[in-house]
VOGU-3710 file (C-alpha; in Angstrom, 3 decimals, decimal comma):
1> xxxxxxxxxx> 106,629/280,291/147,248  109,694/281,588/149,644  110,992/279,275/151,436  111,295/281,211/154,696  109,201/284,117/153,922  110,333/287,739/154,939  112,842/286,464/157,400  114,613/285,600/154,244  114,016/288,660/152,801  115,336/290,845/155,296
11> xxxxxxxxxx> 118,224/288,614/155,721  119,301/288,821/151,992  118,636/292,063/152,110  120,836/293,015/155,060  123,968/290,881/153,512  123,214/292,833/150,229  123,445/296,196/152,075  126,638/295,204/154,438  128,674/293,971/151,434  127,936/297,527/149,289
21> xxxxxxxxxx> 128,051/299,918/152,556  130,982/298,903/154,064  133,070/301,328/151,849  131,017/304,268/152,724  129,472/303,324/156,166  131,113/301,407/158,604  129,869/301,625/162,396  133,200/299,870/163,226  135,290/303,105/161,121  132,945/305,730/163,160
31> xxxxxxxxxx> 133,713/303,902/166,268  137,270/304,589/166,143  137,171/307,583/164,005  135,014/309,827/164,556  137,007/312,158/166,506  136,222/311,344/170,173  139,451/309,351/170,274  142,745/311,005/170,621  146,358/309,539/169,763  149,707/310,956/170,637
41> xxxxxxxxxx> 152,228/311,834/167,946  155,678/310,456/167,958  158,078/313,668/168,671  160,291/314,445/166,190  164,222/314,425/166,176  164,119/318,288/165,985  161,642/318,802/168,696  164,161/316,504/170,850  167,237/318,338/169,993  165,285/321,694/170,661
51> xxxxxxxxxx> 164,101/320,089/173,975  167,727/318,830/174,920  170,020/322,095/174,072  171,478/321,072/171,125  171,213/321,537/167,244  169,867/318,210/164,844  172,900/316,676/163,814  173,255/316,911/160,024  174,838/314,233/157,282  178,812/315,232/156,139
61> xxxxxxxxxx> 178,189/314,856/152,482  181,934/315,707/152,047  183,099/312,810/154,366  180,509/310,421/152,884  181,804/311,054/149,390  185,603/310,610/150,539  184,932/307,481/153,112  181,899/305,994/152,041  178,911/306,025/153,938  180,024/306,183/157,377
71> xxxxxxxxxx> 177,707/305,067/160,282  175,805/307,461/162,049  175,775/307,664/165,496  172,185/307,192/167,094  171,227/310,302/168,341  170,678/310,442/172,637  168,846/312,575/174,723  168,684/313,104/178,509  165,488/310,611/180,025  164,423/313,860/182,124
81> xxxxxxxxxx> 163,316/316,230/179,242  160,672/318,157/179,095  158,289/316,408/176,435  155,114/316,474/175,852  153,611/314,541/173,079  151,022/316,322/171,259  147,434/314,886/170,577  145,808/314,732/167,649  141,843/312,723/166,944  142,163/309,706/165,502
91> xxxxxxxxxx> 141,705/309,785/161,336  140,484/307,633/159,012  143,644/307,531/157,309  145,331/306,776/160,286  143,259/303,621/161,287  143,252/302,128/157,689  147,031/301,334/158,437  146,390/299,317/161,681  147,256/295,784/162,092  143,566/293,762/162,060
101> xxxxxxxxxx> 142,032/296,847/161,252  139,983/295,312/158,188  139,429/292,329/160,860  137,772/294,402/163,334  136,108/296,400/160,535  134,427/293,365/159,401  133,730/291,664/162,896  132,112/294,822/164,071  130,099/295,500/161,014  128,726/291,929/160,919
111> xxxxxxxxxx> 127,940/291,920/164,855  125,719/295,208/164,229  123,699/293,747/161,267  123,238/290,602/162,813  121,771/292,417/165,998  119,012/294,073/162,990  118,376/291,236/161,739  118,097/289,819/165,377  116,060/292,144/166,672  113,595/292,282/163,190
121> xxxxxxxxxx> 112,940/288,366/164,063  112,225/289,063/167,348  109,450/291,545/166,423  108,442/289,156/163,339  108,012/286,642/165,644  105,781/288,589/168,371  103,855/290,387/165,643  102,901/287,227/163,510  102,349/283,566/164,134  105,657/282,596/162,829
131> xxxxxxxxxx> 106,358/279,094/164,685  106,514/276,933/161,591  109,578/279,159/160,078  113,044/279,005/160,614  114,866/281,678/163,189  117,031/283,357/160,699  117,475/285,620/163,680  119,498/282,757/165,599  121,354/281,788/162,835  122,637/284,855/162,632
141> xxxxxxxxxx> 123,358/284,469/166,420  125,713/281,745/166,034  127,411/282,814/162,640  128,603/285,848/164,792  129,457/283,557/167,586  131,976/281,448/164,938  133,415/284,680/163,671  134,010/286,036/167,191  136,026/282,419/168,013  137,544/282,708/164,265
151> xxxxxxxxxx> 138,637/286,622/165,301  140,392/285,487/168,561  141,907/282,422/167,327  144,084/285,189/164,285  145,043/287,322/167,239  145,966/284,209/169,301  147,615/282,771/166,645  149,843/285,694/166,146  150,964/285,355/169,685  152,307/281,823/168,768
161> xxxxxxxxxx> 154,602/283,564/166,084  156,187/285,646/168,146  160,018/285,332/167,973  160,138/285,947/172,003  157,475/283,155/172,785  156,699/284,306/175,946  152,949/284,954/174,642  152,968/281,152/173,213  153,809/280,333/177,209  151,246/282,484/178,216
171> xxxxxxxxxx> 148,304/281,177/176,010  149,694/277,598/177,055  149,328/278,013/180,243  145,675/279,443/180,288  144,970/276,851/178,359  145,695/273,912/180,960  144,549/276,332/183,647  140,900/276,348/181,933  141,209/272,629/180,950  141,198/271,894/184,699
181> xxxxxxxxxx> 138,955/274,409/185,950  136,414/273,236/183,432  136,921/269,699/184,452  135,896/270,922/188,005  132,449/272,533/186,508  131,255/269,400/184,583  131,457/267,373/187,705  129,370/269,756/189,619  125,681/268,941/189,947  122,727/270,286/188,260
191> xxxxxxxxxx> 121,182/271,140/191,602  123,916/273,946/192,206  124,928/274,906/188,114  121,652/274,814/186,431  123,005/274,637/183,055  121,038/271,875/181,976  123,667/270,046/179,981  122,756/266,857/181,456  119,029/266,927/180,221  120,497/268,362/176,733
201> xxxxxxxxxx> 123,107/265,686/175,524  120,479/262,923/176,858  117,821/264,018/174,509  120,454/264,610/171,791  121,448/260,830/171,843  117,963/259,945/172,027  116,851/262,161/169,121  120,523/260,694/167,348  119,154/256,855/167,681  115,514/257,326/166,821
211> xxxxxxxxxx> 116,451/259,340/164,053  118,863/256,651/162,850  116,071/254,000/163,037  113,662/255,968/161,269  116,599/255,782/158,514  116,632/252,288/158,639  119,476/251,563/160,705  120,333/249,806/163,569  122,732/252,308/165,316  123,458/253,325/168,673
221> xxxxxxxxxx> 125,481/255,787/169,946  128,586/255,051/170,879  129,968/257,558/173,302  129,789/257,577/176,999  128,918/260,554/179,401  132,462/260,780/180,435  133,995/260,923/176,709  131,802/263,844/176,164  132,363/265,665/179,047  136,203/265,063/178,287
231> xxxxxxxxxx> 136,007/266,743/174,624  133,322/269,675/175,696  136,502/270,187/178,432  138,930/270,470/175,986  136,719/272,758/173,522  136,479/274,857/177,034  140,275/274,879/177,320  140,688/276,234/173,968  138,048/278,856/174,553  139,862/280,108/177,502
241> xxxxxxxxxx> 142,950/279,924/176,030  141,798/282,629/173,623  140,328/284,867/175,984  143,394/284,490/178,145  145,237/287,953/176,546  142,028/289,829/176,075  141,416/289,723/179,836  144,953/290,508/181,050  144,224/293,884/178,509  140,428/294,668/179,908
251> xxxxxxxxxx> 142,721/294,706/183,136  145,150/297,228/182,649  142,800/299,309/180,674  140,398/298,799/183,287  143,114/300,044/185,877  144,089/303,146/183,542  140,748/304,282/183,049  139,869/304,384/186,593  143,259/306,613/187,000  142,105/309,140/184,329
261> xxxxxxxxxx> 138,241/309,104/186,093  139,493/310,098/189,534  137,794/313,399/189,770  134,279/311,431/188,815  132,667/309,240/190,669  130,006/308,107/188,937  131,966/306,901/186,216  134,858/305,314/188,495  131,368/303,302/189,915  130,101/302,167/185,970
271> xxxxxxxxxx> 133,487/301,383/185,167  133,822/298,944/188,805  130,276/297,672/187,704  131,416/296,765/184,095  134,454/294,871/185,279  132,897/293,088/187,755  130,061/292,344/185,274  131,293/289,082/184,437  130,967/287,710/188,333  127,308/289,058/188,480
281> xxxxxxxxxx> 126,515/287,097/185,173  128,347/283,519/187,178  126,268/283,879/189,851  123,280/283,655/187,777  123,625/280,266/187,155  124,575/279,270/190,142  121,055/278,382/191,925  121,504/278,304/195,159  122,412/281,790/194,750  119,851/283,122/192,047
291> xxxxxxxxxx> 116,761/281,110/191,690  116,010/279,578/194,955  117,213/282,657/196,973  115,003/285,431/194,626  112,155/283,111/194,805  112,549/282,564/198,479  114,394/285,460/199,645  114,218/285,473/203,729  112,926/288,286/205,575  112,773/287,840/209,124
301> xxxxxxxxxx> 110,653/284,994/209,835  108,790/284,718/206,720  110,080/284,257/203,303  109,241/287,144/200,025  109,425/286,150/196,667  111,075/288,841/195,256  111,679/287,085/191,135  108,960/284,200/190,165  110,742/280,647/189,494  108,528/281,125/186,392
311> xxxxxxxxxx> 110,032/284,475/185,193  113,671/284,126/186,277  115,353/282,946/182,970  113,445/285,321/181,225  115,182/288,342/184,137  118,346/286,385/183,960  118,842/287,302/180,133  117,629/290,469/180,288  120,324/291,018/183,203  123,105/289,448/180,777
321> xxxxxxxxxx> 122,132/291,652/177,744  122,061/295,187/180,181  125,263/294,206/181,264  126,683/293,607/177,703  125,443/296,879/176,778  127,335/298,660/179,695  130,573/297,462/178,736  129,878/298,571/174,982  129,119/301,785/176,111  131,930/302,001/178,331
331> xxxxxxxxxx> 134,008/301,175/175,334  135,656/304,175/174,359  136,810/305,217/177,902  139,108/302,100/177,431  139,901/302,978/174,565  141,618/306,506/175,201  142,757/304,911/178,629  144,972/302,343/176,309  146,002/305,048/173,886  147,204/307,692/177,030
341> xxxxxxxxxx> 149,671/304,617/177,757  151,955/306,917/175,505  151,784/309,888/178,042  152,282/307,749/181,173  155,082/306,143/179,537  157,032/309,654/178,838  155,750/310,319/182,576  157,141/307,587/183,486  160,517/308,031/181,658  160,921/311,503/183,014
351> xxxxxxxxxx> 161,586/310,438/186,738  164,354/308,144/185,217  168,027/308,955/185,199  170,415/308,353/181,671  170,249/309,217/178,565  167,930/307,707/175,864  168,314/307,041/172,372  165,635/309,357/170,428  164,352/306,067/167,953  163,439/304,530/171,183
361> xxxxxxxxxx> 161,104/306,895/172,517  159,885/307,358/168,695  159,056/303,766/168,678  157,843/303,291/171,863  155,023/306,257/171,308  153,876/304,945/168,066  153,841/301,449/168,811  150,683/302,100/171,352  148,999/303,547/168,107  149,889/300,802/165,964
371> xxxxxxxxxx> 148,304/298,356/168,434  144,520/300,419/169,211  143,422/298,123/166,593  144,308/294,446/168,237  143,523/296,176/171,903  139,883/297,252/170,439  139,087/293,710/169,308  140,363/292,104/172,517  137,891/294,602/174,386  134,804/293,952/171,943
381> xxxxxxxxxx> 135,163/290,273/170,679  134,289/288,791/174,328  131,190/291,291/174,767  130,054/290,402/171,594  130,877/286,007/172,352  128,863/286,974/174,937  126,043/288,825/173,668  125,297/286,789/170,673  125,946/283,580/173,346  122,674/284,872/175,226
391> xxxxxxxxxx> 120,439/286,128/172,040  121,165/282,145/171,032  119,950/280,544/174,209  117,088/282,626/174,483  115,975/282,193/170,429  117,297/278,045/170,348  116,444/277,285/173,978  112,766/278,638/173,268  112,859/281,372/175,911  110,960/284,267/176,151
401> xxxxxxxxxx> 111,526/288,274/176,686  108,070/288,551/178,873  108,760/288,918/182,501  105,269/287,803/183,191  104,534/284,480/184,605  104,212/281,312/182,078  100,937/279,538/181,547  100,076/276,861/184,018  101,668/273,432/182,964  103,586/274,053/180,214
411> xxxxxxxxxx> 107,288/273,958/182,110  110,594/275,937/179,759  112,184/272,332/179,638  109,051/270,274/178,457  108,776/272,938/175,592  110,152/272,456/172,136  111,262/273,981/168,599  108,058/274,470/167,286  106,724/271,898/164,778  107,931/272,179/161,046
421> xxxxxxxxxx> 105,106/272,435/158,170  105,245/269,298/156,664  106,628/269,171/153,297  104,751/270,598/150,068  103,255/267,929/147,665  105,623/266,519/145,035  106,059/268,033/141,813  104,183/265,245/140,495  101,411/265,546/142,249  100,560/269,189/141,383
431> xxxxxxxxxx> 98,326/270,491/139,437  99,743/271,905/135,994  102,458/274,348/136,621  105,749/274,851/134,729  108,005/272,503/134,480  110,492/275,087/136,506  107,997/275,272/139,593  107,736/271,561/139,961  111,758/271,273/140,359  111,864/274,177/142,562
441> xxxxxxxxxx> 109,116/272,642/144,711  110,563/269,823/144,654  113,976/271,502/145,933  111,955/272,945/148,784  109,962/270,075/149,489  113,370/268,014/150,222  115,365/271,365/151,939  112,213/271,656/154,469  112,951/267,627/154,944  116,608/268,122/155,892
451> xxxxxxxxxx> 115,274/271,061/158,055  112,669/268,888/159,924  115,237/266,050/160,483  118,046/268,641/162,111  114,691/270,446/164,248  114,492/266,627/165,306  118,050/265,859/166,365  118,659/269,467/167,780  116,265/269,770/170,474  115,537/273,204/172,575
461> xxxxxxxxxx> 116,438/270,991/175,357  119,906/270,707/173,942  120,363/273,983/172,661  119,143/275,568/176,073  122,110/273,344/178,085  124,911/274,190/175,896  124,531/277,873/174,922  123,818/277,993/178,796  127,085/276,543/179,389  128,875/278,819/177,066
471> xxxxxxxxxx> 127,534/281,842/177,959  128,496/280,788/181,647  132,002/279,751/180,800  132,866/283,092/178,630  132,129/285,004/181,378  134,526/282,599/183,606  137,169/282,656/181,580  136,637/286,861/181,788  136,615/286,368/185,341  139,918/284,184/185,809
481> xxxxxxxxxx> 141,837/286,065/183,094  140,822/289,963/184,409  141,504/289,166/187,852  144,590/287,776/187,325  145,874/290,265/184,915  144,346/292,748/187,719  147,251/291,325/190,234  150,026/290,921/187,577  149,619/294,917/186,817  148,698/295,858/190,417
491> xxxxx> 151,026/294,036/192,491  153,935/292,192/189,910  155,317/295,179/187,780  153,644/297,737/190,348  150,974/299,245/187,086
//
């Protein structure tokens, strides 16, 4: 007997097939490398010679043998040649060199099989009375969730190794800037952010005593409102602290690829409505704003509901998910707006007066390359925190798709995890069998027991207020980050 039936199956089955296609099929590898995407070539020091009037210096072998190797003078060229760096698709070969590329390979990869597996739940789970099994679906959900925090925390943590350390300031800085900012939120009332934390941790500490009584102990739990709030501040901190360098990069590749669009409108308008995504998905929560006003939206005199009270969280995630899937598909524009950074710096160098050492404009061309890599994870990894932040709520929180009405009485926060089959008879009690069944029945008989005593702690209530909160908070920290790095390239270094 399977434990959780063909949830399990599929699950298994889409590790199994992850683990053995990566080599050969990798939607992360096509992403980047199948040809769309163009790179610029470092020049070569012939092509700079050619371009400045002179011939390639060559090596005295006659003075080397008689002095020794002798230094070479770096070769220089005038700032205002006229270069222009060939383009050339982006290869396989040429990604499978990148810094992080295996760490974006493997990111990616595991965020698009845990959206199958997702989205086979999700059907499972409408076709079939399914309540008494376990959502593999949402624990894929949060597994992708870890590895995005896991992915951002490497990239962050190569910031802090930096010789210069002005990233380390940088990250430190966020950091307190988010600690206080999310000090701010917590203190703000359920009536305006209807996050529902308050609700959630109340029922967890009930669910944590009862639990502990049923175990035979007399326990209570020891932690005040305000301790809590203090250490879900600090996890918020952190969480903007890593997000603090992917939004100053969505900005300037925000700001380049609305320079490259400016014969096209309609793309100039998707890319304005994919950065400000992120302030659409704040004011969601904030009720006042959303609920009350769609479901009591004034015209004139009278007042039209234009969004059912009933229906709105079920619109409200549907609105976070479209707007995820904009950005994705916006992805590659950003993309080739970060790699023509090459261009506009040889632009750039052009209207400049001096003379320039040819290793320096060598370096400074292929160092763009080098980075697509890091720059394409701190684009994706916050869509994708985000994403699998609002498949979560709505799987744990016991949401639904439907944008029809709910039935009569039955209220999103009074619902629950639905109940877990009790546990299978003991091995003992059955009725012949193997000797091999009865331990394996036993084995599920006591997992479905652990199971049953987390569904009991970890209420929808709970789940519902802090995935809520998270997916709320990623987009403020996207927000705070963009908007700022939007002014430090706009206005500070005049991008």
């Amino acid at each position: 007997m399977a434990l959780m039936g063909v949830q399990l199956v599929v699950s298994l089955l889409a590790a199994s097939v992850m683990q053995r296609m990566a080599p050969h099929l990798s939607f992360a590898r096509w992403l980047l490398c199948n040809g769309s995407l163009l790179r610029f070539k470092h020049p070569s020091e012939e092509q700079l010679c050619a371009l400045a009037g002179k011939q390639a210096p060559r090596p005295n072998r006659r003075d080397r043998r008689q002095n020794g190797p002798a230094e070479s003078k770096p070769l220089t060229v005038p700032r205002d040649i006229e270069l222009h760096l060939e383009a050339t698709p982006v290869g396989v070969l040429d990604a499978l060199v990148l810094r992080f590329f295996l760490e974006y390979q493997w990111l990616v990869d595991f965020a698009v099989y845990a959206m199958g597996v997702y989205l086979f739940t999700e059907g499972y789970y409408c076709a079939l009375d399914a309540g008494k099994e376990v959502n593999i679906g949402a624990i894929w959900c949060v597994l992708t969730i870890f590895f995005c925090l896991k992915t951002l925390y490497t990239l962050m943590s190569h910031y802090f190794r930096s010789e210069e350390g002005g990233e380390r300031s940088v990250c430190l800085a966020f950091g307190f800037l988010f600690l206080l900012v999310a000090m701010l939120v917590l203190v703000v009332r359920e009536d305006y952010l209807e996050f529902g934390l308050e609700p959630g941790f109340a029922s967890l500490f009930e669910n944590l005593e009862s639990f502990a009584k049923q175990q035979g102990y007399m326990w209570s739990v020891p932690v005040t409102k305000l301790s809590v709030k203090l250490a879900l501040a600090t996890v918020c901190a952190f969480i903007g602290a890593l997000l603090a360098f992917p939004g100053l990069r969505l900005a300037q590749t925000h700001l380049d690829a609305v320079e490259m669009n400016e014969g096209r409108p309609v793309m100039k308008i998707l890319l304005h409505i994919s950065f400000l995504s992120p302030v659409l998905v704040l004011m969601l929560w904030v009720k006042p704003i959303a609920r009350d006003f769609l479901a009591n939206a004034p015209m004139g005199k009278t007042t039209v509901t234009l969004i059912p009270s009933s229906t709105f969280s079920s619109v409200r995630l549907w609105a976070v998910v479209a707007l995820c899937l904009l950005r994705l598909a916006l992805t590659r524009c950003h993309l080739q707006a970060y790699l023509h950074l090459a261009q506009k710096w040889v632009e750039q160098m052009r209207r400049e007066a001096g003379r320039i050492p040819a290793i320096d404009i060598q370096r400074k061309v292929t160092r763009v390359f080098c980075y697509l890599s890091v720059v394409t994870l701190q684009y994706l990894t916050p869509i994708l925190l985000l994403l699998f932040s609002t498949l979560a709520l709505k799987s744990l929180g016991d949401f639904s798709w439907g944008l029809v009405p709910d039935v009569p009485g039955v209220s999103p926060v009074e619902a629950g995890f639905p109940a877990v089959a009790p546990p299978p008879p003991a091995a003992g009690e059955a009725e012949g069998g193997a000797e091999a069944e009865d331990e394996v029945a036993a084995a599920v008989a006591q997992l479905l027991e652990s199971l049953s005593a987390l569904r009991s702690i970890v209420s929808p209530v709970f789940c519902r207020g802090l995935f809520a909160f998270l997916t709320w908070w990623v987009a403020a920290c996207q927000v705070i980050s963009s908007l700022f790095g939007v002014y430090f390239h706009q206005y500070l270094i005049g991008n």
